[in-house]
Steps between C-alpha positions, in 0.01 A plus 500: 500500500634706747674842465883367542404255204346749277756773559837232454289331159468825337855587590617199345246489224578857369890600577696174401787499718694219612458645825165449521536139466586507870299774615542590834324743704815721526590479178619827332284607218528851403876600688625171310318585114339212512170735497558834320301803538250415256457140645422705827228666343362168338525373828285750702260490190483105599474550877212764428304285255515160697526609874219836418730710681642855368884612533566862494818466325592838621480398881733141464831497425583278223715293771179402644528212239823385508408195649215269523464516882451899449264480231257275735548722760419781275215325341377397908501850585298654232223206549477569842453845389258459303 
């Protein structure tokens, strides 16, 4: 499965929002509630565990996943980091 899949079936999996139904890549997440602050943090803790990346949550803004296309390009970056 590749890392768009994984990232949009958790999404949709854990915060069950219509919105997610039609998950697009610029979908708001966070600036729109549909993920709160905690969700954020169970999302990094996700990213972390399946993608074995780490994300200094006091270098990234928590706009950084307000949508799915940021969140792959966040997730890109620290791979190629890695």
């Amino acid at each position: 499965m590749d890392q768009t899949t994984l990232i949009r079936d958790f999404l949709q999996r854990r915060f069950r929002s219509p919105q997610l139904a039609t998950l697009q890549p610029d979908t708001k997440l966070f600036s729109t509630g549909i993920v709160d602050s905690f969700g954020v943090l169970e999302l990094i803790a996700f990213l972390e565990d399946t993608f074995h990346i780490v994300i200094d949550t006091a270098t990234h803004d928590l706009l950084e996943f307000d949508t799915l296309e940021q969140i792959e390009q966040l997730v890109s970056r620290q791979r190629e980091g890695a």
